[in-house]
Every structure is written in C-alpha cells, then in structure tokens.
N, C-alpha and C positions, 0 to 999 in steps of 0.2 A: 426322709423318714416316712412320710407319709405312702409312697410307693411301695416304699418294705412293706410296712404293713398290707398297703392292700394286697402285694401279692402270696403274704402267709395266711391273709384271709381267705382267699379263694382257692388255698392248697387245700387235700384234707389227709391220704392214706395210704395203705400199697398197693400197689396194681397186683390185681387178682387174674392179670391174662384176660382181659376185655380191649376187645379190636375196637376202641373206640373208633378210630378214621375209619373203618371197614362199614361200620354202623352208622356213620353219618353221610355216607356215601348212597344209601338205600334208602330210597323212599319213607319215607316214618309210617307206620301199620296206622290204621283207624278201624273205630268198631266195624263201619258198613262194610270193609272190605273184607274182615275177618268171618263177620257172621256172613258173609255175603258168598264168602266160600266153604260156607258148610251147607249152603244151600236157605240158611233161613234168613228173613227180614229184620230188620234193627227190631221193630215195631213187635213182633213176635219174641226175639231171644230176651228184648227187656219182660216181657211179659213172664215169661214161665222163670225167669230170673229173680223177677221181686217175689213169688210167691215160693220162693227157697230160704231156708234160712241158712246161710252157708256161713254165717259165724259164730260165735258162740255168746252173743249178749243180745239174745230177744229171749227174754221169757216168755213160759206159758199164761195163759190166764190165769188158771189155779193158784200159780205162782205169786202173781202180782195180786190177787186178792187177797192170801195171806200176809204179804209182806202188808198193805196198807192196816191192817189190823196191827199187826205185828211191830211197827217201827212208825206210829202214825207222824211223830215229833221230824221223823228226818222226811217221808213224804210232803208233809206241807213247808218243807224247808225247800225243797226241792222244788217244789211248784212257786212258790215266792220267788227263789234265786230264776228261773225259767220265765217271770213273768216280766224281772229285769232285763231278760235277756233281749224280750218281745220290744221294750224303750229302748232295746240297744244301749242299754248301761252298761257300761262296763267300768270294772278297776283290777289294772294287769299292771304287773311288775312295780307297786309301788306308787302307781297315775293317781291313785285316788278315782272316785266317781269320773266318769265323762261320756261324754255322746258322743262318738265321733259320727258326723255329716258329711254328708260330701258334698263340696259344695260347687264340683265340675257336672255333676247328674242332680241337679234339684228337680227335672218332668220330672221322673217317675215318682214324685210323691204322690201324684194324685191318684195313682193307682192304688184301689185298695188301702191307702193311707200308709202303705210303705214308704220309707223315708229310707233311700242309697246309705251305708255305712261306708267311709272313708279309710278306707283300706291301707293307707300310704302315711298316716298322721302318728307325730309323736306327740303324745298327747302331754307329757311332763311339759316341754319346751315349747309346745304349738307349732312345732316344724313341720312339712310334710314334704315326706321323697318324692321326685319327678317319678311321672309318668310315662309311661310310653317306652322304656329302654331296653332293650333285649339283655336276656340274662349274661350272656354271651362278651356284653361289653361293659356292663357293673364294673363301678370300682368306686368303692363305699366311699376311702378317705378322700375321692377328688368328688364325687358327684351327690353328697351330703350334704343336705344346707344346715348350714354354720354347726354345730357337735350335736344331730340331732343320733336319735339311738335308734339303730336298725331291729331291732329286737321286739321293739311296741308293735310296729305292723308285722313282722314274724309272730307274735305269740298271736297275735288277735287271727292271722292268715290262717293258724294252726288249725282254727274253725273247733277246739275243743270244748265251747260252749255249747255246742249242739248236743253232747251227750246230755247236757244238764236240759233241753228241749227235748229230746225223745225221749227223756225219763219221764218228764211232763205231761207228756203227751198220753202216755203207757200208764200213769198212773193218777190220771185227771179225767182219761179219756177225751179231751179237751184237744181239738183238730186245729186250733191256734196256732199250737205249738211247732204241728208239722208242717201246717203253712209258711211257719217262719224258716225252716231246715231249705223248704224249696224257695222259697223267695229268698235264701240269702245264697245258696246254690246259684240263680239268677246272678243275682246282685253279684257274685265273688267273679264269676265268670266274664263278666261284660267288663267289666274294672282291669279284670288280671287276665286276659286271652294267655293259651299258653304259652310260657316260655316268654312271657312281655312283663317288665315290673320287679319290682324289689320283692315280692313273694313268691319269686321264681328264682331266686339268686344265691340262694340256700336250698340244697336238694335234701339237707336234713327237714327244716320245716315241710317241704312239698312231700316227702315220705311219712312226717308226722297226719298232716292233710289227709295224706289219702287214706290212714288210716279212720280218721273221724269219718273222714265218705263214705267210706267202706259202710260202716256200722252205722252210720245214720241215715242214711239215703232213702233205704227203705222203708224208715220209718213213717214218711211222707205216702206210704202207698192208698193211706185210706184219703187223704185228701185230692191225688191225681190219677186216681185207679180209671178215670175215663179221659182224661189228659197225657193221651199216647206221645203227643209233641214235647213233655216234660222230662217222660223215661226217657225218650234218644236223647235228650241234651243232657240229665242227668248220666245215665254210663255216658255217655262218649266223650263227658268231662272226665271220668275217674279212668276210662281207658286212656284218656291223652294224659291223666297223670303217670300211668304205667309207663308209657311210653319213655316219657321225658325221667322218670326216674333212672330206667334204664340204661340211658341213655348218658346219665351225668352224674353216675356214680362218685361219691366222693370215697375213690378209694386211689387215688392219682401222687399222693405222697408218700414221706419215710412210712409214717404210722397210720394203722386205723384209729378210730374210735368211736364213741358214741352218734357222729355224723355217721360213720357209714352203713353201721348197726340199724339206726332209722331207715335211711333210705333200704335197707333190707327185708324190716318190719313192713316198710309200706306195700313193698312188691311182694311179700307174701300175702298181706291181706288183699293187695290187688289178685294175686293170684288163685284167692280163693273166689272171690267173686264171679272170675274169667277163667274159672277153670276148666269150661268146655271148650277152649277158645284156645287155639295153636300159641299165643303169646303168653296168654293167662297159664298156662301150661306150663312154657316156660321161666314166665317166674315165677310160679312157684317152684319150681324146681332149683332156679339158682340161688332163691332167696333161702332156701332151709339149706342146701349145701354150704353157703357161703356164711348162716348162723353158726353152723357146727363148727366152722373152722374157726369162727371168732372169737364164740368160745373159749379156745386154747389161745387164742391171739391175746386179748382182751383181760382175763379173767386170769389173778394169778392161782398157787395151788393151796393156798388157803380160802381162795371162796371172795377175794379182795378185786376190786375191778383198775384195772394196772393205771388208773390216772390221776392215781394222789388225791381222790376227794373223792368225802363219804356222800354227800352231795351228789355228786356224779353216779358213786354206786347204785345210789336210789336209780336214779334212772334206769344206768344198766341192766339193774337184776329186774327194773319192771320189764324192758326192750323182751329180753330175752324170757323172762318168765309168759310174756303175751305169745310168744316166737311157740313155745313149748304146748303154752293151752291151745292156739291154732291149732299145731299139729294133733294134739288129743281131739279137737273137736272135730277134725278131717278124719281120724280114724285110720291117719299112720302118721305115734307118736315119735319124739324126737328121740335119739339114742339114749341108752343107760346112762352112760357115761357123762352124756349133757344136764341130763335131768338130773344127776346125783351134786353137778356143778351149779346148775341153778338152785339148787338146796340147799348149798355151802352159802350162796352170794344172800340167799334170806337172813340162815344161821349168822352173817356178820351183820347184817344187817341188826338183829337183834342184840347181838352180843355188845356192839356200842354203843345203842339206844340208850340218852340219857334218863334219869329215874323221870323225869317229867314226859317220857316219850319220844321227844323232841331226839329230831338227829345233831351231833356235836358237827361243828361247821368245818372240816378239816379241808382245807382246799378249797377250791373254787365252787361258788351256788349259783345257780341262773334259774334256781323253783323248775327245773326242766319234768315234763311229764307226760305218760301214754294215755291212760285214762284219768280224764276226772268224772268222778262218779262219785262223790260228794262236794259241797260244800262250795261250790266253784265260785272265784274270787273273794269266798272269808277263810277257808280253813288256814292255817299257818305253813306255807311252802315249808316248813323245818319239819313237819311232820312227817316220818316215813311213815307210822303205823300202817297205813291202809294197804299195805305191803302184806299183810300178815294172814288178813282174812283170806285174800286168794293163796299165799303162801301154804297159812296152814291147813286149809282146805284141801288142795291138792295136792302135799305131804304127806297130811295125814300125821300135822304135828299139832298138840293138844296147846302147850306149850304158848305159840304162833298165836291159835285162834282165841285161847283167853286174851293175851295181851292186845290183840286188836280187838278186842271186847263186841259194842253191837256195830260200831262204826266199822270191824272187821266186817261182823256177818254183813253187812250192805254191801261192801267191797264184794267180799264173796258171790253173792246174790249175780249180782250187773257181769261178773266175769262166768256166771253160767256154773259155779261149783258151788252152790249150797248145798250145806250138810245137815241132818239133825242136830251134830254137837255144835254147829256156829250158829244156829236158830236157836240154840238156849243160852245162849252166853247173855252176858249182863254188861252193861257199861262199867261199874263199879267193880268188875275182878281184878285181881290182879292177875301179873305173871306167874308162872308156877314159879319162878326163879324167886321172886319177891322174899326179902329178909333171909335172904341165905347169903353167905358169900361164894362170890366167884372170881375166877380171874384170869384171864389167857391171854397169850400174847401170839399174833398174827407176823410172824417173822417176814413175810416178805413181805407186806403193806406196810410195816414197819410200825404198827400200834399198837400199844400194850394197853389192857383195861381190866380195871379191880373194883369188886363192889363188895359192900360192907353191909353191915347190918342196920336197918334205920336209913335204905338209901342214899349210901354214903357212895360218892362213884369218884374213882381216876380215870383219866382217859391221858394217857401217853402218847406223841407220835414223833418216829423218828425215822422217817421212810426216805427211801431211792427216789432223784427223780423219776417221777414214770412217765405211762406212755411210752417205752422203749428210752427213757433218756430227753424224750421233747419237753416235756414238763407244760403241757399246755395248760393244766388244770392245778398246776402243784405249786404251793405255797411254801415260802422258806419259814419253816415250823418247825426245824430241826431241833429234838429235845424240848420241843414243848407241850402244855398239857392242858384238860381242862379240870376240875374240882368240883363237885358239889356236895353237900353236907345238909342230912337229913332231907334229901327232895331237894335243895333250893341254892341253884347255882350261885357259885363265888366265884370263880375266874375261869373265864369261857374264854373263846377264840371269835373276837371280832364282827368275825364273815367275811364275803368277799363285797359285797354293793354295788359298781358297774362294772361294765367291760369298754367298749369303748367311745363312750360319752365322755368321759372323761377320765384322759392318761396320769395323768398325777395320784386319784383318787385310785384307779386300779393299782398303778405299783407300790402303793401305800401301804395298802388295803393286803397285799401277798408279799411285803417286804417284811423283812426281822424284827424291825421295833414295832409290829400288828401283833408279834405273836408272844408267848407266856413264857419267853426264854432270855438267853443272853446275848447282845453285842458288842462287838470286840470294835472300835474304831470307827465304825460307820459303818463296815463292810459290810455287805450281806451273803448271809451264808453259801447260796450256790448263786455263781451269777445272774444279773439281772439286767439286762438291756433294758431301757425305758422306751425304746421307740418299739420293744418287740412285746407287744403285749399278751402272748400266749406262746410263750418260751422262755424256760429257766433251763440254764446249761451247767449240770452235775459240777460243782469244786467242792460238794459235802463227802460223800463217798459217806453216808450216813451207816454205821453199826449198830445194834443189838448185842451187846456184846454178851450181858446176861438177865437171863429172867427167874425168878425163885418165887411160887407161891409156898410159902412156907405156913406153919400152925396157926403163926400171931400176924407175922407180916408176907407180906408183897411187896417183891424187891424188884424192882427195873433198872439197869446199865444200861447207860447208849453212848456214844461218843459221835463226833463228828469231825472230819477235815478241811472242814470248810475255812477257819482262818491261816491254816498252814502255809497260807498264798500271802499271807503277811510279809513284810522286810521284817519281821522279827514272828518268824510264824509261833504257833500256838497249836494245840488241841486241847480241845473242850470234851471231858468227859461228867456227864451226869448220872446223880443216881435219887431215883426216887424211894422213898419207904411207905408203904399205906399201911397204917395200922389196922388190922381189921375190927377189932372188938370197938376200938370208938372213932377211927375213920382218920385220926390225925391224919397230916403226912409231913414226912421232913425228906428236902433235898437237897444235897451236897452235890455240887460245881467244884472241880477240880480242873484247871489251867495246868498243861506244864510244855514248856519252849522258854520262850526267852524275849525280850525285849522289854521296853517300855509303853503302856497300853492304857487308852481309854476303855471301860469295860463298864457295859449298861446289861442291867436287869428290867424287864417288864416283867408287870403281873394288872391284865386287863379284867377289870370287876363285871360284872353282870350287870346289864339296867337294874336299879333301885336298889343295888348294895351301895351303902355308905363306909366312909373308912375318913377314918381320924386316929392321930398322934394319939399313945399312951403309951408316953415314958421312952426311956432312949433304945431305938433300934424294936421296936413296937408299933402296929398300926394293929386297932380296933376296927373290923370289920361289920356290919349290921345288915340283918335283913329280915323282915316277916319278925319282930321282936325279941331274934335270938343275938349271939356277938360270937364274932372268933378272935383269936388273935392270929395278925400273921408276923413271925419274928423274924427281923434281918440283920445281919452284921451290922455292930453297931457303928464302924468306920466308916460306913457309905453315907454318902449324900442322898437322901430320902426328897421327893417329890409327891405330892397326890394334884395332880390337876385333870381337866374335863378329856374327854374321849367320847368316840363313837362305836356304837354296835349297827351290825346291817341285821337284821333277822330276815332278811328275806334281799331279792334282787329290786335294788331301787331304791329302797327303805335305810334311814339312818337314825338313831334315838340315843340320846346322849345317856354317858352314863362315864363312869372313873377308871385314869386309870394310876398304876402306882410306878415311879421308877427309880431306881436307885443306882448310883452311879460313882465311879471312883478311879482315879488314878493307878495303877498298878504297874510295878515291876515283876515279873511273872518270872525272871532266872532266879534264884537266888540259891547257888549254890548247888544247883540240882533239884532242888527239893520244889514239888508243885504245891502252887497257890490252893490254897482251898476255900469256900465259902458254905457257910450252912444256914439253912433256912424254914422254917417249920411252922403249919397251920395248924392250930388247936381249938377246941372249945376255951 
C-alpha cells in the first residue's frame, strides 16, 4: 500500500513535449555562465537588477504614505505579525504557536543573534524529515518518521512569511525586517542546497518559493546594497530555482493541476526577474504559453476550476490571476479570451461565497495560497475574500471591490492595482448583491446556489469526478448541500482536515457519511480506495437534471448512479426547494430499483448549533438565540450525537451531527420510495 501511494505521490500531469532525458543530459545553466555570456559579471547584472522593479508589488513612496494614514489598524498588524516572524514564531496549518530550531546548526546563533530555523520539523508530532536525500530518491511513505506530515516543512519552505517582512520593512521603514528576508535567504540555502531535502521533493512548493524570492529579494537591497557577496548568492539561488523547476516539471501524468500551474507561476516570475538572460527568456516564454493552455485544461466553461473543490478554486483563480497581472505589469497582457476566463473563475468565486464570506468547503482544503498579504497565520484559510480587491480592481467590477471591502483595497494595494473606488470602500459595505435574491446553477462544476432575503443561502453540489475523472481533490458529496439562515450557518460540509498523516481520518473526512446526503448500505458513492488517497474513480455518473429559479422558489434535481453497483441497485434522485421570501427549504429523496436496503441520512450542524428532540420526527435546531425546526420522516431512526468540523487544514472542533436511518424495501411494485424533509423557522 504504502508504495502505491508513494508512487501516486510523486506522479502529477500531461506531458507537454518536454525532453526531459534530452535536458538532463546537458550540463544545468548557472548565473555566471549565462551573464558571463552576455559579456557582463555576476556582481554587475545583480546590480542593475535590484535597482529594477520588474514585478508588480513594490510600491511607490507616495503610495505607502498614504496607505499608513489610510489603513493605520492593518499596518501595525502587519508590523506586529512581521515582528513574530523576526522570533521565528510561527503557526501553519493548525501547529498552534512554535519556534522551530535547528538543532543540527546551533554556531550560527552567535551571529547577529540569528538562531537556524528548522526546516524539516513537523511541528504538530515533533518529527523531523532526514536530511540530506536527493529529491530524486524521496519516497515520503518509506523514509517518513513514524506519520509525520510533509506539508509543515512544505508550507513553512514556501518562505510566504516574507511577504508579511517586506511589508514591514516598506512600511516601518525598519531594516530588521530585511535583514531577516536575507539571513533566512542564508539560512534556507545551507539547510536545503538544491535539489537536496524534502523542500525540493515537491516542484509545486519550489515554484511557490520562487515566487516569494522573486518579490522579496529585493526587498533586502537597502540592507546589502554594499554586500555584492550577498546579491550573487541571492540570484544565483533563485536562478538555480529556475533551473530545477524546469527541469521537474510536474506535468509527467494523466492530469494536470494546480502542481503544475505553480511550478509555471514560478518560471514566469523567475522569468521576469531573468529576463535579459537566454534562460530567463525562455521561461518566461514557456511559462505564459503553457498558462494559456491550462486555462482550457483546467478551468471549466462556467468559470469552475475542474477539481471538485471550491478550496482548490481559490487557488487556481489566485495562480492564474497573478499569471495575468505579471503579464499586465511586463506590458504584454495575457489573451482576451484568458482574461475573460479568469473573470468567470472570480465571478464563481463570488457567486458561492457564504453570507459570512467564508468559502463553503466543497472538496478538499489544504489553506493553499500565492500571496499573503494580510493577516499571516490569523486570517481564516476559509476566507477567499482577498480575491476580490485584486479581482475587482482589475475588472473593474464594483460589485468585487465592495465585498472585499478595506481588507480588498489592501489586497489590491500589495498586487500594484489600486484604484480610487477601492481607496474609499469601507469595511462595513456590503455586496451590491446583499438582500436581493439570486440564484444560478454552474452545470458542469455540478453546484447550484440560491440566496434569499435576510441572508438566507443554499449551496447544492452534485458534480463529475474531476480533474479529468482522477478525482484527486473531490469529495463523495453527491446531492449534498450546505444551509444557512439569516447569516448563520446550520448545516455545513465538514471539511477536508489531513491528507496524509493520517489515512483513516482523510477517507472519512471525503467519504458519504462526512457529507449532508444519503447512504445506501455503506457504500460510497463513487469508489474509494483507502490506500489511494487522492483518487476517487466515477461509479456516480452524477446529473443535474433540472434547475428552475422560479417567482417564489428555487428548484434543484440531481440524481446520481452511484448505488446502481448494488446486488439490488438503486438510483437516488433529489430535489431540493428554497423558498425565497423566508428561506425555508424542503427536500424530497426519491429511491427507485429494488431490493432490500439499509439507507442513512446525514445532516452535519455547524460548530455552536445545538439540536434537540421536539416531538416525533422533529429536531429543534439553535444558534446566536434564534430555533429552526428540521422535520424528518417520522419512521426513521433519529440519532443527534458529537462530530467534527475542520475549518481550515489541520484544525478539528467539535460540533453535532444528526442521522437517521432505516430499513427499506425500495421495489414495491414499481412505485419509488420517497422521503421528505424540511427546515423552517
């Protein structure tokens, strides 16, 4: 089992016609040889290099003096979060507070009073990956001590704290901060030479990397503007990241995805950096052709990013909206056709956004992100908003930049698109959409969503494995849904919690009784291998069969084929109704096949909703002072015991859930089973 897995780990995409043996055949390019054949010195190209701004997040002065007037609550947030960063605090994915030390380099504390950060530590478990192993011969499930999670030294390798030290620095004026960018430059380099270590072993993180390098490197120039010895070793680390991305493209399986979209992101921002430079050149050149196709790859024609989690999207539409502003800031922008696609992926983006802001957890979460540029290690990973400010900014949708309110215009600011209208926005606006109804359904992402007045939201999903069929990312959620009433969530979706720390808890966590629907027998809906942990193989063949925003209501049909594989198969059709005028919803489950059937209903409560008996086939629901009632057939078997919510990757917090359950004969005569079901004030 454990070899399976590791070798679905180390798979990732399609081969795009990259000679990889052709290229490992040929010397690997380095700066001095590159600048050395244009004629000029390392020591020289870094020079006229740092004093370019070749990406599009360094403000001007002007800029950042109004902004400290302007937003002073989130600047000294920023300097506070930044001054953690200087202790080397850190809390990623759940860890809570910790220092990681290293305790294979303790000399260099005495320098300067920097203290080595520990590159390799899971900080949850206190395990820490060997050192020393070439990327080359990784293999997570054999050379892991005891279930430590690869992903605590991947987020922290990410080096995306830095942005939250050059914001520091830029608006503290306070040369601390970039002492810290270059000394941990140092520091990552001696620890992780390239191509040696577990933050070489994922070419996704090392394209995340190089993006943070990219933009922050420079930031250090007022601290080593006479330290020529610090520029060569700073590029000629971010050139050897070029190299090596290059090089180990994860685009080597069935599918792409969000791996290989990174590592694309990286070599275009390397390639803006190197862009006088025969290599730098070249990627950027393969990295924006190879975005444009992904695009069409990736992204379906509703604006949805093809891997069954809105989680994921967030990512995507950041990858690719960062992909787009490069290109604007270079000054040749990405196609029409792309930019009108990254507009769609925002537009969903918005469209599911719970009334709280918060993104509903449809699929797999790992908090995955391009910039942080607020908030770093307290904002809520369920937050897409900060999507909006850059979004609406460079649409030029009003819409956008209200709902990201001032936390948008900050977003905006750090991405280089501030506007007059996101410099007057308020935190307290709302959406324009706010107390209207709406309601549309994403046919091929497979999710329907309806809002009401007073903040009433459905959220439906009843979507195709995706990813081409891999389903790396996709949860058996067939026909399920989330609810919330006046603002305040009643039955959410779980989350996803780990990946592979522990296998029990992942297939749980993306199995049928996690989500807000029905099972027949135990089965789960599309298969589930337990030893394959980022693969679900299609047996739903999941429908949309109809959708109807009608006067009073919003009608959703879906069915699914998922129990058909039964010795007494089945099909499951649902139909949900939202009332609009005061939010109810009732849904009716219709079974028709044949046999004899165990058949379980979930319905997972939100942290701090309570639910108690009232009267037969009635559960009283409670939150923030108000009660619903949810009503079920009164022939089931009613349950309310404890459950978990993940809000974020790592994190678990108990809260209820409800199930009901009953024996059934599903032939009878021809005629299908039905059940009905309905939440009310």
């Amino acid at each position: 089992m454990l070899q399976r897995l590791a070798r679905l780990w180390r798979r990732a995409s399609v081969d795009l016609a990259v000679d990889s043996a052709a290229a490992a055949s040929e010397p690997p390019a380095t700066l001095q040889s590159e600048t050395g054949a244009r004629g000029v010195a390392v020591p020289e190209w870094c020079r006229r290099r740092r004093e370019q701004a070749v990406l599009y997040s360094t403000p001007t002065s002007d800029r950042l003096a109004a902004l400290r007037v302007r937003d002073a609550r989130r600047v000294g947030a920023t300097i506070a979060a930044a001054e953690r960063v200087l202790r080397h605090e850190f809390d990623l994915l759940g860890s809570g507070p910790y220092v990681p030390v290293d305790p294979d380099r303790p000399g260099r504390a005495a320098a300067g009073g920097y203290v080595p950060i520990d590159w390799y530590l899971d900080p949850v478990r206190r395990l820490r990956f060997p050192r020393g192993v070439p990327h080359k011969k990784w293999n997570l499930f054999e050379m892991r001590p005891g279930n430590a999670d690869i992903k605590y030294p991947w987020e922290l390798g990410r080096c995306q704290h830095w942005a939250t030290l050059g914001q520091a620095f830029l608006l503290a004026n306070d040369d601390r901060f970039a002492v810290e960018i270059a000394r941990e430059l140092d520091d990552f380099v001696e620890a992780n030479p390239t191509g040696i270590g577990v933050n070489w072993t994922c070419t996704m993180d090392v394209g995340l990397r190089a993006v943070s390098w990219a933009e922050l490197v420079r930031e250090s120039a007022r601290l080593a503007a006479s330290d020529g010895a610090f520029w060569n070793r700073a590029y000629t680390a971010l050139f050897d990241h070029g190299v090596f991305i290059r090089s180990n493209l994860e685009n080597t399986y069935e599918v792409t995805s969000n791996h290989f979209l990174s590592n694309l992101l990286g070599l275009q921002f390397l390639g803006a950096v190197f862009a006088d430079l025969p290599h730098g050149a070249e990627w950027n050149a393969f990295a924006r052709a190879a975005i444009e196709r992904e695009m069409d790859v990736q992204v379906l024609s509703d604006g949805a990013d093809y891997e069954s989690s809105i989680p994921y999207h967030r990512l995507v539409a950041e990858l690719f909206l960062a992909a787009a502003r490069l290109a604007d800031h270079q000054g040749a922008p990405m196609s029409a056709a792309y930019r009108a696609r990254v507009r769609d992926m925002v537009a969903f983006l918005a469209a599911v956004a719970r009334p709280d802001g918060l993104m509903p957890q449809v699929g797999d979460a790992d908090d995955g992100r391009i910039h942080i540029f607020e908030g770093y290690a307290s904002t809520s990973p369920q937050d897409g908003r900060h999507l909006f400010g850059p979004g609406g900014a460079m649409f030029d949708e009003p819409a956008w930049l209200t709902r990201g309110g001032e936390a948008g215009a900050w977003e905006a600011f750090w991405w280089g698109l501030e506007s007059a209208r996101s410099v007057r926005l308020q935190a307290d606006q709302r959406p324009a959409e706010a107390g209207h109804y709406s309601a549309r359904l994403f046919p091929q992402a497979g999710i329907a969503v309806a809002r009401g007045v007073g903040d009433n939201y459905l959220l439906v999903t009843n979507g195709i494995v995706g990813t081409n069929g891999f389903g790396n990312h996709k949860h058996n959620d067939q026909l399920s849904f989330e609810y919330h009433r006046g603002g305040t969530p009643l039955i959410v979706d779980p989350g996803s919690y780990v990946y592979t720390s522990d296998a029990d808890a992942r297939n749980r966590y993306r199995g049928t009784a996690s989500h807000n629907t029905l099972s027949i027998d135990g089965v789960e809906q599309n298969d589930m291998r337990p030893d394959w942990l980022f693969r679900l193989f299609d047996t739903s063949n999941a429908e949309s069969v109809s959708f109807v925003d009608g006067a009073d209501v919003v009608e959703y049909i879906g069915r699914h084929h998922g129990y058909e594989r039964l010795p007494g198969p089945v099909l499951h059709t649902r139909t949900f109704r939202f009332l609009k005028s005061s939010g109810d919803l009732e849904i009716v489950d219709r079974l028709a096949g044949r046999g004899q059937h165990r058949v379980r209903w979930h319905f997972h409560l939100a942290p701090g909703v309570s639910a108690k008996r009232s009267g037969e086939g009635t559960i009283e629901l409670s939150a923030g002072g108000r009660a619903w009632r949810l009503r079920l057939p009164s022939e089931l078997d009613i349950a309310i015991g404890p459950a978990a919510y993940s809000p974020s990757y790592g994190v678990e917090v108990p809260c209820l859930a409800i199930d009901a359950s009953g024996a059934v004969n599903v032939d009878l005569d021809g005629v299908d089973r039905v059940w009905e079901f309905s939440l009310a004030s």
